[in-house]
mmCIF file of the N, C-alpha and C atoms, coordinates in Angstrom:
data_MODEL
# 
_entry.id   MODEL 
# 
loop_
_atom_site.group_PDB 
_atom_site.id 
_atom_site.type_symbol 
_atom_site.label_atom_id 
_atom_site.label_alt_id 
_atom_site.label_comp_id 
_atom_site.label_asym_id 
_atom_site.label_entity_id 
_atom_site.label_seq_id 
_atom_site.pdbx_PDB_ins_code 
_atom_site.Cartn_x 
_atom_site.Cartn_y 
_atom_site.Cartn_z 
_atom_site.occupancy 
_atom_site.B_iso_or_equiv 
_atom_site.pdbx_formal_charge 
_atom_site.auth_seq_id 
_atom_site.auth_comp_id 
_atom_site.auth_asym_id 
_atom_site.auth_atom_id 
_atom_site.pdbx_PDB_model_num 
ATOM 1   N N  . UNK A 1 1  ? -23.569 13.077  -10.966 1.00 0.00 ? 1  UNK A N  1 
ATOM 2   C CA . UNK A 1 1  ? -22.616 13.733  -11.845 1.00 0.00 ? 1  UNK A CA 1 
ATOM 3   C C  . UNK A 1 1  ? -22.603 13.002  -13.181 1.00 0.00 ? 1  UNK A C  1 
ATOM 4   N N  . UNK A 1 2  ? -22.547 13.826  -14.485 1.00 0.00 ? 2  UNK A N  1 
ATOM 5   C CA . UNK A 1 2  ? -22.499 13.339  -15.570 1.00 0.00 ? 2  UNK A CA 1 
ATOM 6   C C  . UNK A 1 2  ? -21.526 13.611  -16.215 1.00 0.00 ? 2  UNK A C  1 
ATOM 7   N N  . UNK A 1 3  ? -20.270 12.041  -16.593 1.00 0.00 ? 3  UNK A N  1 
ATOM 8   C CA . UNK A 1 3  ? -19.606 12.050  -17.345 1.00 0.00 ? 3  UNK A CA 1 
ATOM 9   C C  . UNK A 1 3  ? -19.942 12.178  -18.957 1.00 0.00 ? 3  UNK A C  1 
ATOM 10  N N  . UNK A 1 4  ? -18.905 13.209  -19.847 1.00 0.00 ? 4  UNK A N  1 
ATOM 11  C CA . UNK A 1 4  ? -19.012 12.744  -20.775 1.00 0.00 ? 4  UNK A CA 1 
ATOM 12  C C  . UNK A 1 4  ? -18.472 11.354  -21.605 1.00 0.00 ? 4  UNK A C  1 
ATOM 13  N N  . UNK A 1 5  ? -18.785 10.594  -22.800 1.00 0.00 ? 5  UNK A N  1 
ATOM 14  C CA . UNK A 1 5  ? -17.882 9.680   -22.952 1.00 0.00 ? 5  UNK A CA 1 
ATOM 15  C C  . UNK A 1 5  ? -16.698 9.657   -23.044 1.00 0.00 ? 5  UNK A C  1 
ATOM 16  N N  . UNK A 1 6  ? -16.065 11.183  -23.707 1.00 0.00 ? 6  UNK A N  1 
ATOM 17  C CA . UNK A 1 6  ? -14.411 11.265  -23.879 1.00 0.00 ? 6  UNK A CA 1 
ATOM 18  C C  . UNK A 1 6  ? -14.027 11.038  -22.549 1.00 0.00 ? 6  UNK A C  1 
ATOM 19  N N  . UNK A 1 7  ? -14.536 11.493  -21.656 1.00 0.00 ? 7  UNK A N  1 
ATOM 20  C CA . UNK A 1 7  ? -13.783 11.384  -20.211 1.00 0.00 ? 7  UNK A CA 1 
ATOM 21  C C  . UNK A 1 7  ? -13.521 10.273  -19.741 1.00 0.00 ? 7  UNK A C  1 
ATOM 22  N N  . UNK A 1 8  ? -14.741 9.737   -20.270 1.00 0.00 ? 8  UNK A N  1 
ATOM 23  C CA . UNK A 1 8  ? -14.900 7.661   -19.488 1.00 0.00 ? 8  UNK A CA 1 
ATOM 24  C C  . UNK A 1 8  ? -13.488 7.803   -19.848 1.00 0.00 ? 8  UNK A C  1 
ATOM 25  N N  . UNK A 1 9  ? -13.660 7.529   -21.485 1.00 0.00 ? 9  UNK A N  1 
ATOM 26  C CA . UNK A 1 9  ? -12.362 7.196   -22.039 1.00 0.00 ? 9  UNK A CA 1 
ATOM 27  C C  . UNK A 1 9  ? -11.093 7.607   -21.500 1.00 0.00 ? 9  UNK A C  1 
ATOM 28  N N  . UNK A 1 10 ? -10.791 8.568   -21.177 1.00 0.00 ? 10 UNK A N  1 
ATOM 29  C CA . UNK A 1 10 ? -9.849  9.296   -20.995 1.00 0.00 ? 10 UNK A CA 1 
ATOM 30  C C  . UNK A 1 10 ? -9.347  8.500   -19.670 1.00 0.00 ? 10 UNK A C  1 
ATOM 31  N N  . UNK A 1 11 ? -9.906  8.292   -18.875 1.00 0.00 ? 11 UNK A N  1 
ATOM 32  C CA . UNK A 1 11 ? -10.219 8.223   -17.320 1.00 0.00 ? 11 UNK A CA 1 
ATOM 33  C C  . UNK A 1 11 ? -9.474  6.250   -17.218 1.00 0.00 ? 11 UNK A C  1 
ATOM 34  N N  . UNK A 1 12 ? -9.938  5.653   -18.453 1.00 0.00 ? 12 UNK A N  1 
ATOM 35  C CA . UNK A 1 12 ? -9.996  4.381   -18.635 1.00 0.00 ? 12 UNK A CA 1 
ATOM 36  C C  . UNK A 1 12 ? -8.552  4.439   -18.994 1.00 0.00 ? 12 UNK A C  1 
ATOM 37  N N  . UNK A 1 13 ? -7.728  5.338   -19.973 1.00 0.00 ? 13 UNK A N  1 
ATOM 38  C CA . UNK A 1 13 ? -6.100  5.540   -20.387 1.00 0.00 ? 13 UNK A CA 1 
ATOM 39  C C  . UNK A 1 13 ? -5.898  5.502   -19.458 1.00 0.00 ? 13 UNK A C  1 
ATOM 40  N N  . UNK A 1 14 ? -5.977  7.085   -18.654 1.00 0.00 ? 14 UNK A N  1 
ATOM 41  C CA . UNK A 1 14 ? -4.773  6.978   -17.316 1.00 0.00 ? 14 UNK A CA 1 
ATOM 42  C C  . UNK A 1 14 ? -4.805  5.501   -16.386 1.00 0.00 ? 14 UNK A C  1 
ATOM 43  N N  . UNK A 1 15 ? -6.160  5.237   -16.368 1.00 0.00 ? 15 UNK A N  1 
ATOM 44  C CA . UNK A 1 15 ? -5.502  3.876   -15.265 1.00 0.00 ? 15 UNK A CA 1 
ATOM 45  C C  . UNK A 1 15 ? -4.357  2.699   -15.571 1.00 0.00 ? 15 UNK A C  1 
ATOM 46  N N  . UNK A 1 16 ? -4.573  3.015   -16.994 1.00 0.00 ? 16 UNK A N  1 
ATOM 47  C CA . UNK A 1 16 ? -3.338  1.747   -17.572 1.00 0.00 ? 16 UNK A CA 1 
ATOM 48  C C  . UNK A 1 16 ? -2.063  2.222   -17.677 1.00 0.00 ? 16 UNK A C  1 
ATOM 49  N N  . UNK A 1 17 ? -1.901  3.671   -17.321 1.00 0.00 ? 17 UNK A N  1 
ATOM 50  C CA . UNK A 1 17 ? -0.935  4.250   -17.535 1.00 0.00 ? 17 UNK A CA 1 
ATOM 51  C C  . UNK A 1 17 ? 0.522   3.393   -16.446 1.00 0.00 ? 17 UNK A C  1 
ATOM 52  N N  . UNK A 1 18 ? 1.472   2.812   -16.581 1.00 0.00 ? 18 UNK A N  1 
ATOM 53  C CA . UNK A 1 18 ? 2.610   2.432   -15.773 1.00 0.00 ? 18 UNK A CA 1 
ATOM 54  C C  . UNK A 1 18 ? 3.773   3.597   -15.336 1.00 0.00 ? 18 UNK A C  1 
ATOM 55  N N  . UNK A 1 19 ? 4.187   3.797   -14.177 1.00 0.00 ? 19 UNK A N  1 
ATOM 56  C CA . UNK A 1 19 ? 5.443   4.313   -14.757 1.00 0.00 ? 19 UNK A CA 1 
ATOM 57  C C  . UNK A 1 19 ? 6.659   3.717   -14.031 1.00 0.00 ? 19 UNK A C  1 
ATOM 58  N N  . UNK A 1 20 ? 7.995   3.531   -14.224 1.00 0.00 ? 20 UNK A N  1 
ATOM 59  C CA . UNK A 1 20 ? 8.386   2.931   -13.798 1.00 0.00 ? 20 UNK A CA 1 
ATOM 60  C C  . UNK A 1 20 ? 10.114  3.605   -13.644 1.00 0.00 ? 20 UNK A C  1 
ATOM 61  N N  . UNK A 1 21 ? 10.093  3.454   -12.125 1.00 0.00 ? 21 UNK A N  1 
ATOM 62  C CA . UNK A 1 21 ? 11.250  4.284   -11.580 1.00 0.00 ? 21 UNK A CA 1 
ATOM 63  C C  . UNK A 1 21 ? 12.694  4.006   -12.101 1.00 0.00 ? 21 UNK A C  1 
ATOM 64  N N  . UNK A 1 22 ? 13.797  4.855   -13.087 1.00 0.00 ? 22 UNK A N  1 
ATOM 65  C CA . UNK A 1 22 ? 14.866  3.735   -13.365 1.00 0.00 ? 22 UNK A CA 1 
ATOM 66  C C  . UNK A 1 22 ? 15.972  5.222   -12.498 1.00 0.00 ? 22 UNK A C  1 
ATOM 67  N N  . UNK A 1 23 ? 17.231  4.208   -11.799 1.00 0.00 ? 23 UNK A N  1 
ATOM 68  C CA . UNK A 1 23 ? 18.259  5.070   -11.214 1.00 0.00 ? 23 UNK A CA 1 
ATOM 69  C C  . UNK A 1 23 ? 19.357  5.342   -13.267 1.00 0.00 ? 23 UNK A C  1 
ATOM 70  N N  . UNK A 1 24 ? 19.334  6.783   -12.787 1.00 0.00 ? 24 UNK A N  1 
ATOM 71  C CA . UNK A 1 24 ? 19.827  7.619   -13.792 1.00 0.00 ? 24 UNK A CA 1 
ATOM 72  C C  . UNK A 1 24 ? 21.286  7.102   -13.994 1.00 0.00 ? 24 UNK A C  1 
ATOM 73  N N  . UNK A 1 25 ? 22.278  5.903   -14.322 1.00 0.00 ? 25 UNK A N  1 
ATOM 74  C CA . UNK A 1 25 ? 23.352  6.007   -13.827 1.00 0.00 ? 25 UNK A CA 1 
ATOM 75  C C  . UNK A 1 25 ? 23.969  5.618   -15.345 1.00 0.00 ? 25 UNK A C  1 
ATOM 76  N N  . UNK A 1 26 ? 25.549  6.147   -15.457 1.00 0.00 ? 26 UNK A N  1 
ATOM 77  C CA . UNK A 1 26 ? 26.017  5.096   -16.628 1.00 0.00 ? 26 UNK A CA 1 
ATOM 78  C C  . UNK A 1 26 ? 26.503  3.872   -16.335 1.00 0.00 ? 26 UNK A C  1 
ATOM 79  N N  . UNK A 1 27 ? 26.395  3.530   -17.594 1.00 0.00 ? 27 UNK A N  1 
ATOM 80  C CA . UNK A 1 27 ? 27.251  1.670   -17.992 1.00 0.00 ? 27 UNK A CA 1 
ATOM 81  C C  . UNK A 1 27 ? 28.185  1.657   -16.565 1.00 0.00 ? 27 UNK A C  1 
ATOM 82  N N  . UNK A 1 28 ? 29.113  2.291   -16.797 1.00 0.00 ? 28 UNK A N  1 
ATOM 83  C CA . UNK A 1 28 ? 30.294  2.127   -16.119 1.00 0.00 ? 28 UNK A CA 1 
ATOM 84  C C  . UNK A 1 28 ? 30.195  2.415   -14.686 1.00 0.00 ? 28 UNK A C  1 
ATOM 85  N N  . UNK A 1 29 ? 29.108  3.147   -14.424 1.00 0.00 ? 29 UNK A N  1 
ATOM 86  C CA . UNK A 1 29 ? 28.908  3.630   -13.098 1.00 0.00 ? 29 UNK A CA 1 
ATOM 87  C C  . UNK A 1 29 ? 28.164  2.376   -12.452 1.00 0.00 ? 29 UNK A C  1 
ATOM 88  N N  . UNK A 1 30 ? 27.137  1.921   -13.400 1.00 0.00 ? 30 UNK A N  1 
ATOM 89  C CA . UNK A 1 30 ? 26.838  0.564   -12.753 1.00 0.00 ? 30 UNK A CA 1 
ATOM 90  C C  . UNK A 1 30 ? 27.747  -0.677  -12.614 1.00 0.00 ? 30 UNK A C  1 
ATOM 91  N N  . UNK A 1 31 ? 28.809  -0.758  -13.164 1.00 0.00 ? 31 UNK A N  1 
ATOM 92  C CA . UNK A 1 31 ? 29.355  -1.975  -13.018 1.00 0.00 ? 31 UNK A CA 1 
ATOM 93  C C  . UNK A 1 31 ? 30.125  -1.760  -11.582 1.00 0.00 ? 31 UNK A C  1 
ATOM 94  N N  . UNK A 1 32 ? 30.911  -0.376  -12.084 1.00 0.00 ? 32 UNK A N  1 
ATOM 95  C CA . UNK A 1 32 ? 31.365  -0.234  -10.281 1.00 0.00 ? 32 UNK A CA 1 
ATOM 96  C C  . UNK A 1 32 ? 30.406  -0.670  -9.209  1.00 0.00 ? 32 UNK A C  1 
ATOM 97  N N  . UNK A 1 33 ? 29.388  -0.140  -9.484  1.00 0.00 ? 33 UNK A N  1 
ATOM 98  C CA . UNK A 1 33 ? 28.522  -0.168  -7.865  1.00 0.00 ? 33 UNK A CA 1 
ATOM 99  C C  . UNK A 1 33 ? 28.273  -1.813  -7.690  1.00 0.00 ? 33 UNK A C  1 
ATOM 100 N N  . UNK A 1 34 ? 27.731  -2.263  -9.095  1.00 0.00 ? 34 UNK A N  1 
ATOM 101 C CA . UNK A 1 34 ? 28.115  -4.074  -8.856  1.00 0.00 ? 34 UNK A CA 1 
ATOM 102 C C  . UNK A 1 34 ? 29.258  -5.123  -8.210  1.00 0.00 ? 34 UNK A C  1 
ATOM 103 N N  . UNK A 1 35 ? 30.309  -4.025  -8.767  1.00 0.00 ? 35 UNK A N  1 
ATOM 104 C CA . UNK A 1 35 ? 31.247  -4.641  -8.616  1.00 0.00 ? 35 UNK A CA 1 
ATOM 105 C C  . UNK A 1 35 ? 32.036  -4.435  -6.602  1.00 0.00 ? 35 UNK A C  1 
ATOM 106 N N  . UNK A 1 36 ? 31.610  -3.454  -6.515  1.00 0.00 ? 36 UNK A N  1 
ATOM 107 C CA . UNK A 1 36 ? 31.663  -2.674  -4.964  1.00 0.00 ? 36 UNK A CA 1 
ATOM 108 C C  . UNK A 1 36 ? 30.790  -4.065  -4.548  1.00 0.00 ? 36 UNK A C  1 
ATOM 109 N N  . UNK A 1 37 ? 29.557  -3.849  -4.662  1.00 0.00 ? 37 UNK A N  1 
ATOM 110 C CA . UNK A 1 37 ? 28.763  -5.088  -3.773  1.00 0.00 ? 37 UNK A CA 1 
ATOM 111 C C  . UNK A 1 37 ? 29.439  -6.489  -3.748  1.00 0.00 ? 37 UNK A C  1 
ATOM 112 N N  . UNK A 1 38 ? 29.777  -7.266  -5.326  1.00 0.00 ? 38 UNK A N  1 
ATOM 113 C CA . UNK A 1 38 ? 30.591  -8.363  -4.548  1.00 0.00 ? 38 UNK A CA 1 
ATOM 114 C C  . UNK A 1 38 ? 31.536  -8.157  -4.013  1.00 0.00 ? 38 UNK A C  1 
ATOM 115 N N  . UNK A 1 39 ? 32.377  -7.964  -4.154  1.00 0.00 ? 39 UNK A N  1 
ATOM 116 C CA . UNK A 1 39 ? 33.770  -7.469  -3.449  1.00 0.00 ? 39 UNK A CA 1 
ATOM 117 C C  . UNK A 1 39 ? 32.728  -7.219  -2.108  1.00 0.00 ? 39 UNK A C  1 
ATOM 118 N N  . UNK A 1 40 ? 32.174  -6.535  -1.500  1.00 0.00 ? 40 UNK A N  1 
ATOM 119 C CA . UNK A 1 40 ? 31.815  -6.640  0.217   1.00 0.00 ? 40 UNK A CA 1 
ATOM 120 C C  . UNK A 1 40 ? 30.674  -8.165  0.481   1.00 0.00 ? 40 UNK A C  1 
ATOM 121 N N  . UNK A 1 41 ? 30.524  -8.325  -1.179  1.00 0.00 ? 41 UNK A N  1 
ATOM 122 C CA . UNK A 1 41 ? 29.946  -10.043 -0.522  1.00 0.00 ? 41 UNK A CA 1 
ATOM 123 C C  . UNK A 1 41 ? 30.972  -11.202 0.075   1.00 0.00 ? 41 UNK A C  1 
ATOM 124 N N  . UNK A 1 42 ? 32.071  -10.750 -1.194  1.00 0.00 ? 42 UNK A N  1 
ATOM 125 C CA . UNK A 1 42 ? 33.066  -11.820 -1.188  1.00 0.00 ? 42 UNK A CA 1 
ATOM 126 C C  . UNK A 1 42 ? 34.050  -11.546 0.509   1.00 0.00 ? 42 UNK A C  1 
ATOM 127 N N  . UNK A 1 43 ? 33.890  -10.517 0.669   1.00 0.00 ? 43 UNK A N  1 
ATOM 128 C CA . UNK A 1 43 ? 34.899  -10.446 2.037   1.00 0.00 ? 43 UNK A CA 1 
ATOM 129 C C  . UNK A 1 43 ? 34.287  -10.362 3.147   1.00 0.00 ? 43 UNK A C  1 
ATOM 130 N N  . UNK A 1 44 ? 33.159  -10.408 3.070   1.00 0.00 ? 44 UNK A N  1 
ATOM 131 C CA . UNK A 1 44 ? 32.226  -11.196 4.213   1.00 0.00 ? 44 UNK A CA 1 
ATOM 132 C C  . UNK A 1 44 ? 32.144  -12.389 4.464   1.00 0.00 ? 44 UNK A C  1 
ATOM 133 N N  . UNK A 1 45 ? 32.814  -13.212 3.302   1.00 0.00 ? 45 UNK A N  1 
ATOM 134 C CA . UNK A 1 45 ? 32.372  -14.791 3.192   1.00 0.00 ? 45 UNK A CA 1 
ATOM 135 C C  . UNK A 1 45 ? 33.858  -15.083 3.419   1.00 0.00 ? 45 UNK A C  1 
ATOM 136 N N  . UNK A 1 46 ? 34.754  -14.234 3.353   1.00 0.00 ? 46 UNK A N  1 
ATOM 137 C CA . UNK A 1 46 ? 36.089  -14.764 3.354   1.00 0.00 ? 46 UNK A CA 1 
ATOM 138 C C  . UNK A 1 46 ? 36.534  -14.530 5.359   1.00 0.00 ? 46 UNK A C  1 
ATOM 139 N N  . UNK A 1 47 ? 35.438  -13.306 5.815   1.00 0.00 ? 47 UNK A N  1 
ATOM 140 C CA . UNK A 1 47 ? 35.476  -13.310 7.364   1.00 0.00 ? 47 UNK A CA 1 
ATOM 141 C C  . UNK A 1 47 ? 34.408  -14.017 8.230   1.00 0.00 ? 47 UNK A C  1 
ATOM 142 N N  . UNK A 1 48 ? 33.842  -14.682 7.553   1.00 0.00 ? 48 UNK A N  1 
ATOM 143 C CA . UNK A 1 48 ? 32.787  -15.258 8.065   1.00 0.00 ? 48 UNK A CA 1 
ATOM 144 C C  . UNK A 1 48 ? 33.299  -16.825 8.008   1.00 0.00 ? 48 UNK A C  1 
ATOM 145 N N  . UNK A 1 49 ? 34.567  -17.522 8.150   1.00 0.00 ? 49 UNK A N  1 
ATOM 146 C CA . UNK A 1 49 ? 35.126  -18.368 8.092   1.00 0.00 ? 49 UNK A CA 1 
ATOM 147 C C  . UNK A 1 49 ? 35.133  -19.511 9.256   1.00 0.00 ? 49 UNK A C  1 
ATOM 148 N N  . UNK A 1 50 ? 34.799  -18.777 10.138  1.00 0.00 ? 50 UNK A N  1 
ATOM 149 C CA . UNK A 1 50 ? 35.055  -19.249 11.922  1.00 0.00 ? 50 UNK A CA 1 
ATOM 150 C C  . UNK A 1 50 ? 33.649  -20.223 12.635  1.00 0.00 ? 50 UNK A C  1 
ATOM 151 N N  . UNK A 1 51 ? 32.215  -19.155 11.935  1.00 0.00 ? 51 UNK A N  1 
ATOM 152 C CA . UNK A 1 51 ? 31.292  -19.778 12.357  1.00 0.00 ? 51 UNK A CA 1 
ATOM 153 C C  . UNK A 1 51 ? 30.595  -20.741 12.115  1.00 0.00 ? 51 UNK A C  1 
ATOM 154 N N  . UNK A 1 52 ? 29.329  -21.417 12.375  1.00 0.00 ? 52 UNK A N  1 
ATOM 155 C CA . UNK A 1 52 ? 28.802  -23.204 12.110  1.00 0.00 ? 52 UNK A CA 1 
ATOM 156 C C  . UNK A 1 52 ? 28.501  -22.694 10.809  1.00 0.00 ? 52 UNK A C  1 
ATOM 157 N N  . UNK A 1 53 ? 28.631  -23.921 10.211  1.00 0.00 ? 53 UNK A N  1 
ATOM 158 C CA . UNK A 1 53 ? 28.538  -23.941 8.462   1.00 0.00 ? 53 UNK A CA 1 
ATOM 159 C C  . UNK A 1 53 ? 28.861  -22.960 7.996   1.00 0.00 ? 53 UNK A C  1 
ATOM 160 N N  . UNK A 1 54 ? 29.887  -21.928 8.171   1.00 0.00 ? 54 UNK A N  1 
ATOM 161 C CA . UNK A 1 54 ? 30.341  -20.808 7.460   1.00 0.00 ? 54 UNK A CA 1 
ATOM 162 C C  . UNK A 1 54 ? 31.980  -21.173 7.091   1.00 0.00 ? 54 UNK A C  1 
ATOM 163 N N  . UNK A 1 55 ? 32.362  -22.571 7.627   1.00 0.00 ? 55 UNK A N  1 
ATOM 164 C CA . UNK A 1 55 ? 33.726  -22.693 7.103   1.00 0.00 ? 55 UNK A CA 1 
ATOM 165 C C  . UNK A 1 55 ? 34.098  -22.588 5.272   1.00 0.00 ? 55 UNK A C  1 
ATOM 166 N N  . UNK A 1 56 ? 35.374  -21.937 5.580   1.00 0.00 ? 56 UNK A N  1 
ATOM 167 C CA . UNK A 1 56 ? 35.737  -21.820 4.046   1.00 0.00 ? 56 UNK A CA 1 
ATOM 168 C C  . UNK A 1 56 ? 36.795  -22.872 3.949   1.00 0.00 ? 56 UNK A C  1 
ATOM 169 N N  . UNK A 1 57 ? 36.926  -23.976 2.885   1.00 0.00 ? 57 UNK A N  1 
ATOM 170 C CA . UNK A 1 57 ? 37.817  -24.816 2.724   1.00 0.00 ? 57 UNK A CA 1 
ATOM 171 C C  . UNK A 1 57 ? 39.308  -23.784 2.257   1.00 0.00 ? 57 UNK A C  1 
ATOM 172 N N  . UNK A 1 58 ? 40.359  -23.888 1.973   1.00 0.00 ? 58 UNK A N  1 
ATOM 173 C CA . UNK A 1 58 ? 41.532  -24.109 1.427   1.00 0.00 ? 58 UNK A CA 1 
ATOM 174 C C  . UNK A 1 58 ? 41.158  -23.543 0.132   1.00 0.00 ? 58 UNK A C  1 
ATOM 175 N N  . UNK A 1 59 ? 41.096  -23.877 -0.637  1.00 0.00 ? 59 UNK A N  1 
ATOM 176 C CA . UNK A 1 59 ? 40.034  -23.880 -2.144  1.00 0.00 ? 59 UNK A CA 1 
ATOM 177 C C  . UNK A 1 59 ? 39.097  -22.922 -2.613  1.00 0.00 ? 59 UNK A C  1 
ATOM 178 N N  . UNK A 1 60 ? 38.329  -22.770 -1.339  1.00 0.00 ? 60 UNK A N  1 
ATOM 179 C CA . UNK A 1 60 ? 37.543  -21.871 -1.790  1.00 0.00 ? 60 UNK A CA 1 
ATOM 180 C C  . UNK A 1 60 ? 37.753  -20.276 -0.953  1.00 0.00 ? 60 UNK A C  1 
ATOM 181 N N  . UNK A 1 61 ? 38.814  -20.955 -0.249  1.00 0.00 ? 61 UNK A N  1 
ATOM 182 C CA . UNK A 1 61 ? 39.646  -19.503 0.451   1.00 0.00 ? 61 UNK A CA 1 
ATOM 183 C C  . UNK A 1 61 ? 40.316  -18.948 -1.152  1.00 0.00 ? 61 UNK A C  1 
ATOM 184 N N  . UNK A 1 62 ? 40.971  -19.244 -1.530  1.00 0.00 ? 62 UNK A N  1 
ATOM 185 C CA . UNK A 1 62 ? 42.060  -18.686 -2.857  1.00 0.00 ? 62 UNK A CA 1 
ATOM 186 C C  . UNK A 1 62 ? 41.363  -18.570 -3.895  1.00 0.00 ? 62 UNK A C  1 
ATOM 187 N N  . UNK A 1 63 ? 40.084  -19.007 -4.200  1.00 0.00 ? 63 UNK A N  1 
ATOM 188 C CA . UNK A 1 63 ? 39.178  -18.673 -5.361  1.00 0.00 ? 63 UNK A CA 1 
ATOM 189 C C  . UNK A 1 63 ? 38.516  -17.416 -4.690  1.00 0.00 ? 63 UNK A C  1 
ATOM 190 N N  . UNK A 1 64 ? 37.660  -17.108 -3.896  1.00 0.00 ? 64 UNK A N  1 
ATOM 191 C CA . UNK A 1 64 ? 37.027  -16.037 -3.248  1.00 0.00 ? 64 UNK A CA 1 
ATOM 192 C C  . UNK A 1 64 ? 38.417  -14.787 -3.161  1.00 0.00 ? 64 UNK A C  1 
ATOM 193 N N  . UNK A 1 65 ? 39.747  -15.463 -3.014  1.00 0.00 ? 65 UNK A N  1 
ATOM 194 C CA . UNK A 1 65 ? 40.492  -14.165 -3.187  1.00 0.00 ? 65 UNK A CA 1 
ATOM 195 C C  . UNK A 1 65 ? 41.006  -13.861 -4.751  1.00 0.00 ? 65 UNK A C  1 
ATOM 196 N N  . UNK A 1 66 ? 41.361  -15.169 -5.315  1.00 0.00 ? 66 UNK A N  1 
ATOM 197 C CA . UNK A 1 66 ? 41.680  -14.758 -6.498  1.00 0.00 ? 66 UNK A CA 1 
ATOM 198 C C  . UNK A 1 66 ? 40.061  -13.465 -7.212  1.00 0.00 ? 66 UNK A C  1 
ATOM 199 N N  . UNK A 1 67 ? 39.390  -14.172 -6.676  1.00 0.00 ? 67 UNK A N  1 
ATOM 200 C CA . UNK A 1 67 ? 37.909  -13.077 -7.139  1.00 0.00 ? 67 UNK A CA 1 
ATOM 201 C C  . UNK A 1 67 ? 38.065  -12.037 -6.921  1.00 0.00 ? 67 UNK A C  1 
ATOM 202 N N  . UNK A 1 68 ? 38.386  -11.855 -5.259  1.00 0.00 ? 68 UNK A N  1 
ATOM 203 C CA . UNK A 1 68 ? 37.881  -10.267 -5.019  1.00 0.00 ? 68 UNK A CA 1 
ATOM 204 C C  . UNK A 1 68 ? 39.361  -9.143  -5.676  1.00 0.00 ? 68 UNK A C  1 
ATOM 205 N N  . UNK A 1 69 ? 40.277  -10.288 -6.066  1.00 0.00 ? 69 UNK A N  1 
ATOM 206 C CA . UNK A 1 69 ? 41.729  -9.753  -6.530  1.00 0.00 ? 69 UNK A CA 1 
ATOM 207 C C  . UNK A 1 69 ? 41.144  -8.914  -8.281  1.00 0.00 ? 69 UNK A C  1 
ATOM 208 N N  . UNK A 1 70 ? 40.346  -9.892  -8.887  1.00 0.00 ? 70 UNK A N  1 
ATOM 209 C CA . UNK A 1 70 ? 39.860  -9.788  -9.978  1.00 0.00 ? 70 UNK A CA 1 
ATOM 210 C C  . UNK A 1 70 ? 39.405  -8.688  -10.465 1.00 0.00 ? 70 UNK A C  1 
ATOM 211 N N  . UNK A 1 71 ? 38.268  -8.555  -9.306  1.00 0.00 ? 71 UNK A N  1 
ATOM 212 C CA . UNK A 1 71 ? 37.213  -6.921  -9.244  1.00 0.00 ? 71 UNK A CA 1 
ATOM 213 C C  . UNK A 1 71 ? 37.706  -6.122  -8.407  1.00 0.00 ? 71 UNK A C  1 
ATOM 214 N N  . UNK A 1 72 ? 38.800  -6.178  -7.369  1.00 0.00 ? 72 UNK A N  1 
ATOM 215 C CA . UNK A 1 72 ? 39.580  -4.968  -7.500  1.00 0.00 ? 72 UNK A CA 1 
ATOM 216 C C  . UNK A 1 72 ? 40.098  -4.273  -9.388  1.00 0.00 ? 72 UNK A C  1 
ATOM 217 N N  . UNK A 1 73 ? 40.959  -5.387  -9.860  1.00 0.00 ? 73 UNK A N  1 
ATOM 218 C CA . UNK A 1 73 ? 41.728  -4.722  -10.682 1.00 0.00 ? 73 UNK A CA 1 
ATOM 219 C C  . UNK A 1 73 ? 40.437  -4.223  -11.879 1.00 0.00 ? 73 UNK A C  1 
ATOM 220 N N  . UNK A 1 74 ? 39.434  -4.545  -11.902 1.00 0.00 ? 74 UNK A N  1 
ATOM 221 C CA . UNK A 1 74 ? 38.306  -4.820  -12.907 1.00 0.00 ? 74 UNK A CA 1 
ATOM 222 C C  . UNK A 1 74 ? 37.711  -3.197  -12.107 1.00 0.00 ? 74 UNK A C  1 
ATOM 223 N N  . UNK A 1 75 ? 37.793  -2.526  -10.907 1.00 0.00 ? 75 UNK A N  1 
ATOM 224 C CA . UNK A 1 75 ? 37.569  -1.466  -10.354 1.00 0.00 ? 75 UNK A CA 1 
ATOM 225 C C  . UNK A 1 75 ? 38.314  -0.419  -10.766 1.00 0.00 ? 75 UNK A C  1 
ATOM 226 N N  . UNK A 1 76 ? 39.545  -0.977  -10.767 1.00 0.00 ? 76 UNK A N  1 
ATOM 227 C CA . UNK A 1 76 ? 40.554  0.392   -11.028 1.00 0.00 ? 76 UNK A CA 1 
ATOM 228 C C  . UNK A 1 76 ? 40.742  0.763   -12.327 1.00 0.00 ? 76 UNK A C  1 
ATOM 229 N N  . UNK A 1 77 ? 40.618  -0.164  -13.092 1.00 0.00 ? 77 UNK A N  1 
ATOM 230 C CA . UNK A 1 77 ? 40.330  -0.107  -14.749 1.00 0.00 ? 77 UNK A CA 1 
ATOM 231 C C  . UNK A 1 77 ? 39.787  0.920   -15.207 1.00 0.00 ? 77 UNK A C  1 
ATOM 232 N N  . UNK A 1 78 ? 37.962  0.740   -14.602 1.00 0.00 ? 78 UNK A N  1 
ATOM 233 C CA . UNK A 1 78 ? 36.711  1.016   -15.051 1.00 0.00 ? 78 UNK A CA 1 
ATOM 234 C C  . UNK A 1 78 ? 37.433  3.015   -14.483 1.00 0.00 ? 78 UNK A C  1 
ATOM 235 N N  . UNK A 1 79 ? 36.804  2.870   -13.382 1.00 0.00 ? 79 UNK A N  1 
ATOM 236 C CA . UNK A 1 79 ? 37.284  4.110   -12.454 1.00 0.00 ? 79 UNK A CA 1 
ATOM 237 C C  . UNK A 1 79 ? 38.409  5.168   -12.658 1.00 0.00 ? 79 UNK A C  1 
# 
């Protein structure tokens, strides 16, 4: 089979061609969904208190809540 050269060429573009998948969302729609994920990080870590090396001190019990207290109100804002 005989290529012409435009084709090489042509053939040589598309391979460099990238494309790259982005989720369609707004500003605000992303911070919620960020903000949803810590908030279920932070209250996993606040029930996960009991097991080996998963203790939460005193300290870092009331910071992890003052947090998830934070991005609640930082939720209802946005929302």
């Amino acid at each position: 089979m005989i290529e012409s050269l435009s084709t090489l060429k042509y053939a040589e573009r598309a391979k460099k061609i990238l494309n790259v998948a982005t989720i369609n969302e707004s500003a605000q729609d992303k911070i919620i969904r960020e903000l949803r994920a810590e908030n279920e990080e932070l209250k996993k870590k606040l029930g996960g208190g009991g097991g080996i090396g998963g203790g939460v001190s005193d300290d870092q019990l009331k910071e992890l809540q003052d947090q998830l207290e934070a991005n609640r109100l930082a939720m209802e804002e946005k929302g």
